[in-house]
N, C-alpha and C positions, 0 to 999 in steps of 0.2 A: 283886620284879623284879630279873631280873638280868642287865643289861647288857653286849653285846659288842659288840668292834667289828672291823670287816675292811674293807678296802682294796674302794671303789665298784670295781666292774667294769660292762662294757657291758650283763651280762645284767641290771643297777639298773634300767639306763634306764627302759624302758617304766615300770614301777610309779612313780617317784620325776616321771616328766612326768606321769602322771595325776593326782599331788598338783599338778598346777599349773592343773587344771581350779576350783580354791580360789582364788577370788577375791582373799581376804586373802593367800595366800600367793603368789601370782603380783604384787600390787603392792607385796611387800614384797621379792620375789626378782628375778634372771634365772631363764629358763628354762633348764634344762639341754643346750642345743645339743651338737654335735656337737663345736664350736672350744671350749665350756667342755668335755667330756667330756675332749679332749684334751690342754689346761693342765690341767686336775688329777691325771690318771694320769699325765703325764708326767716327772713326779716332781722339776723344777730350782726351781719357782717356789710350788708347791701342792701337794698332797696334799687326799683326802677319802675319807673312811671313812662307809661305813652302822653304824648303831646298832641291833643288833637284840636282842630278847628274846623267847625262848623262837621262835628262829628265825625270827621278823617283822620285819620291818625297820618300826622307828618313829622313826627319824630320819635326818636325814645331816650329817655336820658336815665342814668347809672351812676348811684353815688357810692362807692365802696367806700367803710367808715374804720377808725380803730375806735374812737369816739365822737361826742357829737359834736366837738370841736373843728373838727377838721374832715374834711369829705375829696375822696378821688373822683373824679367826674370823667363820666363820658358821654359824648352827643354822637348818635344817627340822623340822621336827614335821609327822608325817602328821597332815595336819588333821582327820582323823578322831577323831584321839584328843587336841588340845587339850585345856586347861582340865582335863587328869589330874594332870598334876605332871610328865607325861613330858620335859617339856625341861629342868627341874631335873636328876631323874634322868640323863641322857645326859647333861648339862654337867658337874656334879658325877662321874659316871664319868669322863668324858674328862680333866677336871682332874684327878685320882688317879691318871690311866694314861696314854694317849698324851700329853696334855697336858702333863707332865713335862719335855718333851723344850724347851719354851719358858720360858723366864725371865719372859715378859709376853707375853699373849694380851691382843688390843685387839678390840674391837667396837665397830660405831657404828650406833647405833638412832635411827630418830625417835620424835621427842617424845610420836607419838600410839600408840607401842607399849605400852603398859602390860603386857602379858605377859611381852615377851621383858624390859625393864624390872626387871620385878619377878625373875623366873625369873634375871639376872645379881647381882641384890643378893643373893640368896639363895646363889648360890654362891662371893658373894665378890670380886665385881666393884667398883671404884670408879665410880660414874655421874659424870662431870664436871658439873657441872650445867649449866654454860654450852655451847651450841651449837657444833658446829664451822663452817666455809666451805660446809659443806653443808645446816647445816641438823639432824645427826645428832646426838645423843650419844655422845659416846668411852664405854666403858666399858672400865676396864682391870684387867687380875688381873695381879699379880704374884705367882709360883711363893714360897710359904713359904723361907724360907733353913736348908740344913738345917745345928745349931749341934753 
């Protein structure tokens, strides 16, 4: 597998909203609206790149920023191909590559995700174990320090 990635454009759309006909991924997501298409191409607040191999697109990842210190992350997996390893794979590429650009990538998962869970420890994530005000787990990576 070997993963790329490119800047979501509008022709995503269609394919990346029929992955939210997935029940699990629709109550784990927003749907991708018109007003989210355009906070994350707009490039001050957010950025979001498709994940594709061998020119399919099998994911899409979402970094909301206050600076470029620190990035909020979020992963889709076309629910088709869950339960492969594909969100490893894409998390793990994006940490070796765009992911660079952040010092500390945060995620906040609930408690009854066991996937995405699993799929963040494996690439390196810290799980807080204690809950935030929300209810989610922080998961946090901090970028390697290069010596």
């Amino acid at each position: 597998m070997q993963i790329i990635f490119r800047p979501l454009t509008g022709n995503d759309l269609p394919e990346l909203r029929a992955w939210f006909a997935d029940a699990e991924l629709s109550r784990r997501l927003s749907f991708p609206s018109v007003e989210w298409f355009a906070y994350v191409t707009a490039g001050a607040d957010a950025r979001c790149w498709v994940a594709l191999d061998a020119g399919r697109i099998v994911a899409a990842i979402q970094v909301d920023h206050e600076s470029s210190e620190v990035g909020y992350l979020d992963l889709a997996v076309r629910p088709s191909l869950r339960s492969q390893g594909i969100g490893t794979a894409v998390l793990a590429a994006f940490l070796s590559g765009l992911g660079r650009a952040y010092a500390t990538l945060e995620g906040r998962i609930e408690p009854d995700n066991a996937a995405s869970l699993a799929c963040c420890r494996r690439c390196g994530f810290e799980i807080l174990p204690k809950p935030d005000a929300d209810g989610l787990h922080p998961a946090i990576y901090r970028a390697p320090q290069n010596s």
